[in-house]
C-alpha positions in Angstrom: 27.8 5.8 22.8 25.7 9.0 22.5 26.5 8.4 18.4 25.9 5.2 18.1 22.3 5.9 19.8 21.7 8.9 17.5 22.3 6.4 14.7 20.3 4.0 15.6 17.1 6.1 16.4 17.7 7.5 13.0 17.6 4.3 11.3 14.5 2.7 13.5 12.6 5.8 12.1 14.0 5.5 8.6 13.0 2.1 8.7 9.1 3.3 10.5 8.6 5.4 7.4 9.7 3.5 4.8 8.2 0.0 5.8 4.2 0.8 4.9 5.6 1.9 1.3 7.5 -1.3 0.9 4.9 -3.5 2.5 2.2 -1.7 -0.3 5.0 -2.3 -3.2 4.9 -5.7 -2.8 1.3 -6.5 -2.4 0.7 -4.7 -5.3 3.8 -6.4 -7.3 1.5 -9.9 -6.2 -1.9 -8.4 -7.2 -0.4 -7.5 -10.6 1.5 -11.3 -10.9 -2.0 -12.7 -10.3 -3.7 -10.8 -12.7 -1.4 -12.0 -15.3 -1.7 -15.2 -14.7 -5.5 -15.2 -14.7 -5.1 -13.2 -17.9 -3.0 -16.1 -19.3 -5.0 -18.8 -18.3 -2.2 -20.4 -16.3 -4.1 -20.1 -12.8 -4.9 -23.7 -11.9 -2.5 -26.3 -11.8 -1.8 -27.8 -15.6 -3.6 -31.2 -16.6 -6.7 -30.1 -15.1 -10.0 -29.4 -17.3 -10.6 -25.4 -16.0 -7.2 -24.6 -17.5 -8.1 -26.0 -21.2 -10.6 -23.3 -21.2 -10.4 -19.6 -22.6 -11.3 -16.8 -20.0 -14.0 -15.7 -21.0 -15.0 -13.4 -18.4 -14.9 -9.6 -18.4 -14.2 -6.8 -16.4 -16.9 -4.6 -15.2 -17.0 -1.5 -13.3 -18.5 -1.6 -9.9 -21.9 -0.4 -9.4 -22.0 0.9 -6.1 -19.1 3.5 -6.3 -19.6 7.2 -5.4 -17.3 8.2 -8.2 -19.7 8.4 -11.9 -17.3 6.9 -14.5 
């Protein structure tokens, strides 16, 4: 019993660690499948008359960031 407990503690922190690092994989795997999309003009739902149009906008830094780029 004293093994199986060991085991088990092991694996709950295993699992404590590695969760955040998973959890932050697959937000970023969503941001990125987005992105994509937006990218490829395939955001709204097809038919409509947003999604005949090019994307036009563009990216630009943010202005009120410490870091000088």
């Amino acid at each position: 019993m004293n093994t199986f407990l060991s085991y088990l503690s092991i694996a709950v922190l295993f699992t404590l660690v590695l969760l955040p690092a998973l959890v932050g994989a697959a937000r970023e795997r969503r941001i990125d499948r987005r992105l994509r999309e937006a990218e490829r003009g395939h955001a709204g739902p097809p038919g409509t008359a947003d999604a005949a149009r090019p994307v036009t906008a563009t990216r630009r830094p943010y202005a009120g960031s410490w870091a000088r780029t």
